[in-house]
C-alpha positions as CSV (number, residue, x, y, z in Angstrom):
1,X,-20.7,21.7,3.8
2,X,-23.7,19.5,4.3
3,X,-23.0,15.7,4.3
4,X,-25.9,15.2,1.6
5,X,-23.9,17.9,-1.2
6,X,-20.5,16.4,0.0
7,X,-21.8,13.0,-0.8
8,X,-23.5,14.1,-4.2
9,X,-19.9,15.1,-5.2
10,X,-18.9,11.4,-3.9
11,X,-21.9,10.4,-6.5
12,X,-20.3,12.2,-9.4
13,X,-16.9,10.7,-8.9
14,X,-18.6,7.3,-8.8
15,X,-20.2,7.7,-11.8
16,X,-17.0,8.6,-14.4
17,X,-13.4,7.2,-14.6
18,X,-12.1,9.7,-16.9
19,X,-9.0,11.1,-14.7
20,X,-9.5,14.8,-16.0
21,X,-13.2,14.5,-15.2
22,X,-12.5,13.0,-11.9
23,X,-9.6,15.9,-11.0
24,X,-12.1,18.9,-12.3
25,X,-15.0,17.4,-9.8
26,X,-12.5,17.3,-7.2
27,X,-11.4,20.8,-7.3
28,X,-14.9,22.2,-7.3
29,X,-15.2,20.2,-4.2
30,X,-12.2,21.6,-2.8
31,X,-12.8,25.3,-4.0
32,X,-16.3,24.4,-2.1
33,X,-15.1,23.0,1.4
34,X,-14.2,25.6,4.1
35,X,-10.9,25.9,5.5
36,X,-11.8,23.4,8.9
37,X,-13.8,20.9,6.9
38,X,-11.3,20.3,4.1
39,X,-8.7,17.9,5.5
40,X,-11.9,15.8,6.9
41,X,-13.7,15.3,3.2
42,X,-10.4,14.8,1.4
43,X,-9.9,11.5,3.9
44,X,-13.9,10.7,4.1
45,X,-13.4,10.8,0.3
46,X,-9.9,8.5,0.3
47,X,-11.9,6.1,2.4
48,X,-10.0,6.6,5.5
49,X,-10.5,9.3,8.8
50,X,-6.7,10.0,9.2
51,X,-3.6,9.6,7.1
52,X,-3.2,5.6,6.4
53,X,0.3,5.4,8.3
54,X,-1.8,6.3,11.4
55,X,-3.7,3.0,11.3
56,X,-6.9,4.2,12.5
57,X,-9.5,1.3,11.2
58,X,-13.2,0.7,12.0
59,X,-12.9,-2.9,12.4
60,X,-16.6,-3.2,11.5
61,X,-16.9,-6.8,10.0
62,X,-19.9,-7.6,7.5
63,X,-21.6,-9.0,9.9
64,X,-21.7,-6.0,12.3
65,X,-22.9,-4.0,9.6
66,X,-26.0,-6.2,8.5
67,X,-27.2,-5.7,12.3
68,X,-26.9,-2.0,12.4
69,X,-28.3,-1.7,9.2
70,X,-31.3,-3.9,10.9
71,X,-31.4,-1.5,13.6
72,X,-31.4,1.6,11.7
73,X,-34.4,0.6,9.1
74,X,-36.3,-1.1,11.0
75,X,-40.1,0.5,11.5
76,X,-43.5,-1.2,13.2
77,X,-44.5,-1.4,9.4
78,X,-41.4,-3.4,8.4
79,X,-41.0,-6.4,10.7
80,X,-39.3,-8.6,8.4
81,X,-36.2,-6.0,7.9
82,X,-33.8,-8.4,8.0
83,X,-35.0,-10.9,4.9
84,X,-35.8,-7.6,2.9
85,X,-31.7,-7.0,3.9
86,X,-30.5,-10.2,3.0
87,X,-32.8,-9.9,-0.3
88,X,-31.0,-6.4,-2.0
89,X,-27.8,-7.7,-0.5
90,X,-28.1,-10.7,-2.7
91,X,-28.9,-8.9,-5.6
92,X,-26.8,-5.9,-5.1
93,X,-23.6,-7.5,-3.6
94,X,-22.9,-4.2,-1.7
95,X,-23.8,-3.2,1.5
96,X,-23.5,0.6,0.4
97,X,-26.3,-0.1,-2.2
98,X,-28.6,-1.6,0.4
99,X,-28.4,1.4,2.7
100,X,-29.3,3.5,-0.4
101,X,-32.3,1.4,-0.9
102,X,-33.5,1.6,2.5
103,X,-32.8,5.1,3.7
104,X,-35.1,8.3,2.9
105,X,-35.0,10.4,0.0
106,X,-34.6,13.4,2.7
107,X,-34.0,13.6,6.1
108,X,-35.6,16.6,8.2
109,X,-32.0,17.9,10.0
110,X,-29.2,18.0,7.7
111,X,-26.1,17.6,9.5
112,X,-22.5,18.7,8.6
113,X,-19.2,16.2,7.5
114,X,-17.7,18.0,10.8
115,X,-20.3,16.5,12.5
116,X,-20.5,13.3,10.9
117,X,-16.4,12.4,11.2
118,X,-16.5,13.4,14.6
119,X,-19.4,10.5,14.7
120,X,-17.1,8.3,12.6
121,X,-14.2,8.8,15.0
122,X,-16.1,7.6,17.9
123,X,-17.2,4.7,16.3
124,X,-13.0,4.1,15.0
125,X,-11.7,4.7,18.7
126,X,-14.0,2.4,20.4
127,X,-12.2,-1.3,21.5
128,X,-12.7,-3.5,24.2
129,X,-15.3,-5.3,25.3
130,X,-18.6,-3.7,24.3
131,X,-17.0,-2.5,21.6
132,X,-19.3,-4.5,18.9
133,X,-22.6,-3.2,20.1
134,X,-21.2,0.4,20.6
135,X,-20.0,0.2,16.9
136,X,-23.1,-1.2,15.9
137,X,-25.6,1.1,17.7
138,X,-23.3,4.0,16.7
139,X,-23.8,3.2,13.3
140,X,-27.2,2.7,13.4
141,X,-27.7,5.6,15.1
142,X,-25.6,8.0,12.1
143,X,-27.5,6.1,9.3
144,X,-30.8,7.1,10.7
145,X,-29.6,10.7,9.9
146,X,-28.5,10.0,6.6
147,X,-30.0,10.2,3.5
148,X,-29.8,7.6,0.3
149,X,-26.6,8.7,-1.1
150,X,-24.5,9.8,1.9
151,X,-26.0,6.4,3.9
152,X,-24.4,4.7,0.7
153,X,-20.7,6.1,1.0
154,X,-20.8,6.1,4.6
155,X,-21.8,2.5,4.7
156,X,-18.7,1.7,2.7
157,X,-16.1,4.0,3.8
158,X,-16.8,2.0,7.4
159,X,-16.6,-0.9,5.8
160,X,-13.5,-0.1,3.9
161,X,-15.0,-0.5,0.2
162,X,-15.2,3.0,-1.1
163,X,-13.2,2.8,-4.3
164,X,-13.6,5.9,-6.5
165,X,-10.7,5.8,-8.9
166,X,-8.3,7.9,-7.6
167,X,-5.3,8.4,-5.9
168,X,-3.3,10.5,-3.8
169,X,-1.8,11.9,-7.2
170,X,-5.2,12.4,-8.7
171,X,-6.0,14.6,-5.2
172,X,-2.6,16.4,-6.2
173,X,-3.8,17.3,-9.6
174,X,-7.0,18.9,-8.3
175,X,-5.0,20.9,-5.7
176,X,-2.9,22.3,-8.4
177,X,-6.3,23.1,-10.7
178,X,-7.7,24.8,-7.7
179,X,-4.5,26.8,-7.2
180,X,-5.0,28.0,-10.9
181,X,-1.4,26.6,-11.9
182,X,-0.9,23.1,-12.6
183,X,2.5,23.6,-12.7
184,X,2.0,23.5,-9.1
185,X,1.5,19.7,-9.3
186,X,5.1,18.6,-8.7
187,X,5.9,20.6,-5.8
188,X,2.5,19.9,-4.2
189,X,4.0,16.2,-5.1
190,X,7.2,16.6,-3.7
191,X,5.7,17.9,0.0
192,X,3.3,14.7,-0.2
193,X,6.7,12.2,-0.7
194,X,8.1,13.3,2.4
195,X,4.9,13.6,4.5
196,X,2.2,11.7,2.9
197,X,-0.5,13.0,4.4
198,X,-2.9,14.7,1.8
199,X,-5.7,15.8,4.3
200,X,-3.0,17.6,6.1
201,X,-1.7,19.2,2.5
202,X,-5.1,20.0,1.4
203,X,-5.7,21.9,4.6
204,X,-2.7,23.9,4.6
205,X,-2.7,24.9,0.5
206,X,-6.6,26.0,1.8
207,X,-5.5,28.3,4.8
208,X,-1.9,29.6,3.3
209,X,-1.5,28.7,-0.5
210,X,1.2,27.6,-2.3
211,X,3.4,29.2,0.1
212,X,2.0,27.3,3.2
213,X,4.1,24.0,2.1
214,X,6.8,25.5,3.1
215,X,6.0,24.2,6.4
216,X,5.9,20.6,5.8
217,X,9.4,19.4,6.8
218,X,10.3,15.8,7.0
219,X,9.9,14.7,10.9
220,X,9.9,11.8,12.8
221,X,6.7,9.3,13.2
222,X,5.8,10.6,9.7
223,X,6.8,8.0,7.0
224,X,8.8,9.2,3.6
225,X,7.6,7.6,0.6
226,X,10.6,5.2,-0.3
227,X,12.5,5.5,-3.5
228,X,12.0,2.5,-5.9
229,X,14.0,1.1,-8.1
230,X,14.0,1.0,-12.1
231,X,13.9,-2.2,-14.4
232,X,16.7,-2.4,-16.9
233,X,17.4,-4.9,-19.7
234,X,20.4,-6.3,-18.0
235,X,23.9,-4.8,-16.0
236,X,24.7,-3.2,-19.9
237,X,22.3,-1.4,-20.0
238,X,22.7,-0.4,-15.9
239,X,26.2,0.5,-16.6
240,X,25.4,2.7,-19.4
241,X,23.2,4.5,-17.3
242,X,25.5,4.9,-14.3
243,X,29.4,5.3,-15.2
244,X,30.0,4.7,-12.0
245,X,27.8,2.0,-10.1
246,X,27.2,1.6,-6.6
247,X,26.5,-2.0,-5.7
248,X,24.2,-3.5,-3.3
249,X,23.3,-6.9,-2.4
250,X,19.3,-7.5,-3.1
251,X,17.6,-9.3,0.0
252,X,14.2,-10.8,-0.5
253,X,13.0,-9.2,2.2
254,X,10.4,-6.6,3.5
255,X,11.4,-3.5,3.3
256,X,11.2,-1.5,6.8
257,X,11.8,2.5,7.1
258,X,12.8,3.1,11.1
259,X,12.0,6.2,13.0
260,X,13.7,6.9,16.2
261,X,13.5,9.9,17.7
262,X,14.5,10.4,22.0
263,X,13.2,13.8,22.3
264,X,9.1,12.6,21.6
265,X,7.8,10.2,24.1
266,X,4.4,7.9,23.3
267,X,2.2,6.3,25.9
268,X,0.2,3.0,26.0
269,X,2.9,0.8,23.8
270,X,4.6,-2.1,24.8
271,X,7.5,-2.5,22.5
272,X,10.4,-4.6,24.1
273,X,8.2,-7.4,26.4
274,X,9.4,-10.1,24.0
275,X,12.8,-9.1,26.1
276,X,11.6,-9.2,29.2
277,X,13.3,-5.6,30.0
278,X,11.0,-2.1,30.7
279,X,8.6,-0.4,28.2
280,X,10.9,2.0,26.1
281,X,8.7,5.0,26.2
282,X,10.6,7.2,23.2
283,X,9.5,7.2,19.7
284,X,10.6,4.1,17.9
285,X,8.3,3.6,14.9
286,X,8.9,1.2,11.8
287,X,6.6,1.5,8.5
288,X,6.0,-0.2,5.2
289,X,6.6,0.8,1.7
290,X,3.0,1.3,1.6
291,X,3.1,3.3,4.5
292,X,1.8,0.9,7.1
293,X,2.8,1.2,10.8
294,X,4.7,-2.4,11.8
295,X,6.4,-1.5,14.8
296,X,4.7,-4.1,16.9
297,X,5.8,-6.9,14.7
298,X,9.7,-5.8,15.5
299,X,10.1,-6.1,18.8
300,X,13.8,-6.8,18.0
301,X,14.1,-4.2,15.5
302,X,12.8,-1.8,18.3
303,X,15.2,-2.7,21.1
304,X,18.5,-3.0,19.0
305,X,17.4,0.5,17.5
306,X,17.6,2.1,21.1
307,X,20.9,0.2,21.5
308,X,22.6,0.7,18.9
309,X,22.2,4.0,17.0
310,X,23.9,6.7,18.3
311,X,21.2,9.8,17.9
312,X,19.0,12.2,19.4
313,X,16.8,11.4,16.2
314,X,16.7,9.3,12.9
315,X,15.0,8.0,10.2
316,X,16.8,4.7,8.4
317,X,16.1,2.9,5.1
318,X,16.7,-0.8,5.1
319,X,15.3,-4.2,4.1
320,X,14.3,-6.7,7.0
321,X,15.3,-10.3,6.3
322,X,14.4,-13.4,8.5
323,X,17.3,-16.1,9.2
324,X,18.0,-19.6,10.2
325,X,19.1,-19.6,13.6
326,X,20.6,-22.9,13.3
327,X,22.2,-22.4,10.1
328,X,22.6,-18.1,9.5
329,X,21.1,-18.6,6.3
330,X,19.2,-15.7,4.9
331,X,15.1,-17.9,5.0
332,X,12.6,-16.9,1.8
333,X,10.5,-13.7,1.9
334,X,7.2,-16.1,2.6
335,X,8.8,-17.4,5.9
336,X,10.0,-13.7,6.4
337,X,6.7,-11.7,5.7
338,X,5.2,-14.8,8.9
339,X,6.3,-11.9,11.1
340,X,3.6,-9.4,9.4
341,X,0.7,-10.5,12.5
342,X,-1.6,-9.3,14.7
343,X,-1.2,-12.5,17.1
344,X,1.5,-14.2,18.4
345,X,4.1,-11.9,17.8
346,X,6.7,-12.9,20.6
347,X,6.6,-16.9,19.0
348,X,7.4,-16.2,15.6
349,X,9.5,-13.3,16.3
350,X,11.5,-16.3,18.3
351,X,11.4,-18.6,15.6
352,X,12.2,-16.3,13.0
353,X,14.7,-13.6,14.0
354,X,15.2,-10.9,11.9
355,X,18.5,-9.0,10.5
356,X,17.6,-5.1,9.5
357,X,20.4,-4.1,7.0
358,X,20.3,-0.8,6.7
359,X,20.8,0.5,3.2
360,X,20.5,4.7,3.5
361,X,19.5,7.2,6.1
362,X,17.1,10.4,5.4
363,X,17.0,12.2,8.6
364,X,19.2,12.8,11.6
365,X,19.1,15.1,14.5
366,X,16.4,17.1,13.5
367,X,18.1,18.0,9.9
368,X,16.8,16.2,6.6
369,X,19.5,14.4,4.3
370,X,17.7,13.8,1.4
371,X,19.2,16.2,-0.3
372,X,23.0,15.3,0.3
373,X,24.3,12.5,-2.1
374,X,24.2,8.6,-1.5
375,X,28.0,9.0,-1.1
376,X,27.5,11.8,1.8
377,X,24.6,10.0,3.6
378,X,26.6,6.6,3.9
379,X,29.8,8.7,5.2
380,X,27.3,9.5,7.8
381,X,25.3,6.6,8.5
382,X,28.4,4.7,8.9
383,X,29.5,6.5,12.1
384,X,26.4,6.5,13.8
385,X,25.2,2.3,14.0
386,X,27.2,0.6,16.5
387,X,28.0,-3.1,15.6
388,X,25.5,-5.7,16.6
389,X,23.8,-8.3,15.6
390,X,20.3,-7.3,14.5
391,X,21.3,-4.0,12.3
392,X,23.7,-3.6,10.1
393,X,25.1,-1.7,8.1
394,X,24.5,-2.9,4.5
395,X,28.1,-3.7,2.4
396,X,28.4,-2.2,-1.0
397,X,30.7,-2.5,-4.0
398,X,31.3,0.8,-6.2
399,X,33.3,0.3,-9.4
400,X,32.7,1.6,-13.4
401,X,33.8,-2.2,-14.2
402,X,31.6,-5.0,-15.8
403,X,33.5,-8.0,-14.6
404,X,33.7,-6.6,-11.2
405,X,29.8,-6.1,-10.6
406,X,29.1,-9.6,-12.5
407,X,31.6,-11.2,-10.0
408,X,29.4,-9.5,-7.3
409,X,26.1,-10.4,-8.8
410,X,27.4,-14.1,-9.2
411,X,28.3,-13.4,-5.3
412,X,24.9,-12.2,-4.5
413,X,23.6,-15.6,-6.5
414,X,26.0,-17.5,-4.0
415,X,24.6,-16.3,-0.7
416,X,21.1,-16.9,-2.6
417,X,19.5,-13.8,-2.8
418,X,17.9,-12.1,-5.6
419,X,20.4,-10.2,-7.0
420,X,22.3,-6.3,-6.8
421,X,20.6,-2.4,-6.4
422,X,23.1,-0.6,-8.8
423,X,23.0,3.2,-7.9
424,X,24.5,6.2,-8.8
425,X,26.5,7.0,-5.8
426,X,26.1,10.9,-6.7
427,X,22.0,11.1,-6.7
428,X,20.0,12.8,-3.8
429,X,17.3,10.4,-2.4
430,X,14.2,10.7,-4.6
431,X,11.5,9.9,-2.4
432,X,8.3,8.7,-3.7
433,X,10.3,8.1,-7.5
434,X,11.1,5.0,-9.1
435,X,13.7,6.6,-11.8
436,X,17.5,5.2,-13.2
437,X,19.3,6.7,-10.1
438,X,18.4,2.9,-8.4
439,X,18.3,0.0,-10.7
440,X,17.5,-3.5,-10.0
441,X,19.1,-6.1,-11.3
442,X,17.7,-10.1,-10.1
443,X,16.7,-13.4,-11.5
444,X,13.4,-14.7,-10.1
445,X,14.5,-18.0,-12.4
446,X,17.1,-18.3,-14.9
447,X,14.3,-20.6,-16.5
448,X,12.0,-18.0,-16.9
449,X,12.0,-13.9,-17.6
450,X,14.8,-12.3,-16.5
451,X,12.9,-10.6,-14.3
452,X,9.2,-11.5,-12.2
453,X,6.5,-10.0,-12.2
454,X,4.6,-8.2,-9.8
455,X,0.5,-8.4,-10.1
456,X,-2.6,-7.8,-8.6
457,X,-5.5,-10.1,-8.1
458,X,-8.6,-9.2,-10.4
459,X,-11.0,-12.3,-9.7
460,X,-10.6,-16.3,-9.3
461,X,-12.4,-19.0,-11.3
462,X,-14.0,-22.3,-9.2
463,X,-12.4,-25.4,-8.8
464,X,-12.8,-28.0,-10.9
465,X,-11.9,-32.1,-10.5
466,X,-9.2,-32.2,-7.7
467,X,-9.3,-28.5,-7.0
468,X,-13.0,-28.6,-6.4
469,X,-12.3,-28.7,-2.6
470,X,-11.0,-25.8,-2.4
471,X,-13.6,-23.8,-4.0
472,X,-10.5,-22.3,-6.4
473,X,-9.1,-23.5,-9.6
474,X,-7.8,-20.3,-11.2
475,X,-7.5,-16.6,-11.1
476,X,-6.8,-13.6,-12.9
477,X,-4.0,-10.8,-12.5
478,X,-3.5,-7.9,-14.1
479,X,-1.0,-5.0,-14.1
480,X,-1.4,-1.3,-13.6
481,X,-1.6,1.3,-16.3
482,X,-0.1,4.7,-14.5
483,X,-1.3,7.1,-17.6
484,X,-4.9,6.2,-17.3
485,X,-4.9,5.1,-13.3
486,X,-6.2,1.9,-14.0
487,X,-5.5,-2.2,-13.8
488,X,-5.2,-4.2,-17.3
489,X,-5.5,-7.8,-17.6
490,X,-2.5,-9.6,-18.4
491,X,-2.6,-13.5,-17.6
492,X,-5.1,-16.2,-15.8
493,X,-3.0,-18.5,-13.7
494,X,-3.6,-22.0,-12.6
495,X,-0.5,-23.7,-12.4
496,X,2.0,-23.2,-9.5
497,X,0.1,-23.5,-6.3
498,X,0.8,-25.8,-3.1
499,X,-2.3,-26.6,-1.5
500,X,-1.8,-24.4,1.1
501,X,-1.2,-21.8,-1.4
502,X,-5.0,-21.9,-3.0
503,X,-6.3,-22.0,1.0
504,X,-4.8,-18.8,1.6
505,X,-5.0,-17.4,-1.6
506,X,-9.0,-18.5,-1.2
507,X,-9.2,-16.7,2.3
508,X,-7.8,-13.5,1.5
509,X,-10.0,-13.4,-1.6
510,X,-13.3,-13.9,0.0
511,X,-13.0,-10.6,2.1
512,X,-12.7,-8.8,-1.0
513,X,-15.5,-10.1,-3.2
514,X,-17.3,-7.2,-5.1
515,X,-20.9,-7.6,-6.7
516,X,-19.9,-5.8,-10.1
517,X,-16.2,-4.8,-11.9
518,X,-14.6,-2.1,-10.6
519,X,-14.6,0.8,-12.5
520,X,-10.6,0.8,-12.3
521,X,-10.3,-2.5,-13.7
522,X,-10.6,-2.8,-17.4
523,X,-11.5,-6.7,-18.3
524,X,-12.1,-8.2,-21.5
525,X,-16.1,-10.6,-21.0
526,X,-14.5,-13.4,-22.2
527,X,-12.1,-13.6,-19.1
528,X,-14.7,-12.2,-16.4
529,X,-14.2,-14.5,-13.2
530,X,-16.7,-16.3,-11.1
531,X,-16.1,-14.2,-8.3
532,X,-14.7,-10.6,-9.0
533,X,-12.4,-8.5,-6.5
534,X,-11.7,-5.4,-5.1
535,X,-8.0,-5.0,-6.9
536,X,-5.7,-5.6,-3.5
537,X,-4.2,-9.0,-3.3
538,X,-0.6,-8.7,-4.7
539,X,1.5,-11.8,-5.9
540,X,4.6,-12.1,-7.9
541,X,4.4,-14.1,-10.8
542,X,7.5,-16.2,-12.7
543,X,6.7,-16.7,-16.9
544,X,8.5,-18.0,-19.6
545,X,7.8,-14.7,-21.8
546,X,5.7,-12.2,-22.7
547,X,3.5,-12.3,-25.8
548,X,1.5,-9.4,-27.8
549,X,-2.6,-10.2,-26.9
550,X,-5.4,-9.2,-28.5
551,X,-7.3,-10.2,-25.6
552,X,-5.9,-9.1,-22.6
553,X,-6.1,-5.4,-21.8
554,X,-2.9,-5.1,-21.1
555,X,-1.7,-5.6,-25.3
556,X,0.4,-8.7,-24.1
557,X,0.3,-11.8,-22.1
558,X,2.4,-14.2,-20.2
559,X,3.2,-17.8,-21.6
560,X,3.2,-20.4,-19.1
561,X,2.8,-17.9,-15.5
562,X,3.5,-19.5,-12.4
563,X,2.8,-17.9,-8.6
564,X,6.3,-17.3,-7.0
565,X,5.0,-15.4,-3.9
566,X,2.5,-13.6,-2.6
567,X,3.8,-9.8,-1.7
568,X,1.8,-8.4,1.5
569,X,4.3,-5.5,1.8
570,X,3.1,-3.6,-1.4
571,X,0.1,-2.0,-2.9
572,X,-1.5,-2.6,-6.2
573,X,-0.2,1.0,-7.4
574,X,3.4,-0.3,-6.7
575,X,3.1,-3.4,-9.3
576,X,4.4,-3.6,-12.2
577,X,3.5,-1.0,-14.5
578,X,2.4,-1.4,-18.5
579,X,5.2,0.7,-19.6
580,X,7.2,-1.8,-17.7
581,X,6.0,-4.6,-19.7
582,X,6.1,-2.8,-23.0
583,X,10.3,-3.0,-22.0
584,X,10.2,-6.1,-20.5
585,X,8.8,-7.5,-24.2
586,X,11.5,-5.2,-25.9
587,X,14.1,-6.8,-23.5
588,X,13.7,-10.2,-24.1
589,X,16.4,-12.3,-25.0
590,X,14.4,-14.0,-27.2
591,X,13.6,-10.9,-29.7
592,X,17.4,-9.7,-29.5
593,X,18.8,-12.4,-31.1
């Protein structure tokens, strides 16, 4: 397929947020794309060039690309390129747009998306010094190829900011359609939680079918979507759901997903020189929730991993927790999530050690687990961790009494962390799934909601009086709306903020400015911010309740929301969800008396 049809389909996507529209245009594209050129447009189109967990980025700043955008317009009868530049930038507030407005209507050799993500890839891979004016010229060099609308998206998948209201799920759905069974759907689904990588799906369901999934297996180096956990109105209600509960203290933590396996070897990774002792050369991988490769932030995850697990090969479940080293005691998730760096590393990993309980374990000498029950997989990961001091092996309580898992909530509350996991000792893992099999039961503050709130950052408002100096007074969250694949305004917020807070809070915002609202945000005018944003910043927000609002998109609002934290380690699709208010408001203990 030719870049300029591949990126007219790009166009049409753009242009409509209806989710059925969106799927149908997708599976046209897919019926369209041959069999070696699939996997490639279905990541082009994510806005990524491999699977995310493989952490392939550009690193192409704004700045880079305002130079090669110089150097692939400029003419002898356009000397003054780069005010013209600055000019539609200004009014367009999108380097994507500005590329459109420069390029050609046609270019004389069309070229292929095999040729142009090979192009890409060069541009990805290249580091060191030089890099900056490879990337640059590079750039320039593809643009000059390009017409209007594929110089457009290409411009911002490098720059990280093409955004065309879909997800993974949404790439599902148009698999199904082009399969001509939608039923298809949820085992295309249940592939992708085990091995999310839909390039590599796409690619296979193109070459083999339905039938060709049976080849995806769950294997090492390949994060498994973790199972989340389900919002209840209180341990009642959790005990009327499980019979028999399966306790779990709640750290407020990151969570961390470890991958060993002694049989694969990588190259080029220094893992253990925070120890002083030799590069371990086997596999030893950590990831995210969100699928994010971390492994060089956990130097001391890595080395107590090859010390004390007893296996050829496994993959672990488990939260990471920072801790006093003076004291033992467990430190808050923003002193824990210091360790998420690029710089540094060996310092803070000093400063703030880490314990990794380990909570469940999917994989384990080459054989998946996922489908045993939580009571069979802990049988097993209890005889293959040795004791030590970094993981452990996380303690549990199982009993079908209330005043036994109050009396270990209140025990939880003691060691002060955020509550219990209740779960149904009997339940397979349900990767990917956020369902009543896991159910989490905290307290951000016994002052406010029973539960937080976890939100993502629409826009901010400027400063006023005091605040002025930052530049920030205010911002917007909202929440996200699974049915309709979309993010909901729920609450402004200007109250709760140390000053370092607004200066980070400021920082991360103004590398995700946008010059128009999303088309996946739905905003009422009257809250529009001074500065919009690309929906990525997460933070979890404390309230007194939750109030019906005919304002908000959302339906409801918060009264009196407060920042509690800001939450790196997940991504706006993993916040909390509109169905999850609507029960939240239901819940309250103020509308049950």
């Amino acid at each position: 397929m030719k870049i300029s049809l591949f990126s007219q389909y790009l166009s049409l996507l753009d242009k409509t947020s209806k989710r059925l529209e969106i799927t149908t245009i997708l599976s046209e594209l897919i019926n369209k794309l041959n069999k070696e050129e699939i996997d490639k447009a279905i990541y082009l189109s994510s806005g990524y060039l491999r699977a995310p967990y493989e952490n392939i980025k550009f690193n192409m700043a704004e700045k880079m690309m305002l130079r090669a955008l110089e150097q692939a317009y400029s003419t002898k009868d356009n000397l003054n390129i780069s005010s013209k530049i600055n000019s539609i930038y200004k009014k367009e507030g999108d380097l994507g747009n500005v590329a459109f407005e420069l390029a050609k209507d046609k270019v004389s050799e069309e070229i292929e998306i095999i040729q142009v993500y090979k192009h890409l890839q060069n541009i990805a891979k290249e580091a060191g010094p030089g890099s900056q004016d490879y990337k640059v010229n590079k750039t320039a060099e593809l643009l000059k190829r390009l017409d209007k609308n594929s110089a457009k998206y290409i411009v911002r998948i490098i720059l990280g900011l093409i955004r065309l209201g879909f997800t993974e799920l949404t790439i599902i759905s148009a698999l199904a359609e082009y399969l001509g069974n939608k039923k298809y759907a949820s085992e295309i689904e249940k592939k992708y939680n085990i091995h999310p990588d839909i390039g590599l799906i796409a690619k296979i369901i193109k070459q083999k079918g339905i039938k060709g999934l049976d080849e995806i297996k769950i294997e090492t180096g390949v994060p498994v979507l973790s199972q989340k956990a389900q919002r209840v109105s209180g341990m009642e209600e959790a005990m009327k759901r499980i019979k028999n509960v399966w306790a779990e203290f709640k750290f407020d933590g990151t969570r961390v997903q470890l991958h060993l396996d002694r049989d694969k070897y990588i190259s080029g990774e220094i893992q253990n020189s925070l120890f002083d002792t030799e590069d371990n050369k086997i596999l030893i991988r950590t990831y995210t929730r969100n699928l994010e490769e971390t492994t060089h932030q956990y130097p001391d995850i890595v080395l107590a991993a090859d010390k004390q697990i007893r296996a050829q090969s496994i993959i672990l479940d488990g939260e990471a927790i920072g801790f006093n080293k003076k004291t033992g005691e467990f430190l808050p998730f923003q002193e824990t999530i210091q360790r998420k760096r690029k710089h540094d590393i060996e310092e803070t990993a000093k400063n703030i050690p880490l314990k990794y309980y380990v909570f469940d374990i999917l994989f384990l000498n080459g054989q998946s687990l996922i489908d045993k029950t939580l009571r069979e997989r802990r049988k097993i990961l209890d005889k293959i961790i040795d004791k030590g001091d970094t993981i452990i092996v996380d303690e549990h309580l199982e009993t079908d009494r209330f005043e036994d898992l109050k009396k270990y909530y209140e025990t939880a509350k003691e060691k002060k962390l955020e509550g219990l996991i209740a779960k149904n000792p009997e339940d397979m893992y349900q990767a990917g799934a956020r369902s009543y099999s896991w159910i989490k039961l905290k307290s951000a503050d016994e002052k406010l909601l029973k539960d937080s709130i976890d939100c993502v950052v629409l826009g901010y408002y400027y400063g006023k009086g005091v605040r002025s100096k930052f530049g920030i007074g205010g911002f917007l969250v909202g929440i996200y709306d699974e049915k309709e694949n979309n993010f909901k305004t729920i609450t402004k917020i200007g109250t709760g903020l140390t000053e370092e807070d607004w200066g980070v809070l400021k920082k991360m915002a103004d590398k995700l400015k946008v010059g128009v609202l999303p088309k996946n945000i739905i905003m009422n005018k009257i809250f529009t911010p001074d500065i919009l944003l690309s929906p990525e910043i997460i933070v979890e927000i404390g309230a007194d309740e939750i109030s019906v609002s005919p304002s908000h998109t959302a339906g409801y609002a918060l009264r009196f929301p407060r920042l509690l934290k800001f939450r790196a380690d997940k991504k706006p699709t993993e916040i909390t969800t509109l169905n999850e208010i609507k029960s939240m408001f239901k819940n309250q203990p103020q509308r049950k008396k």
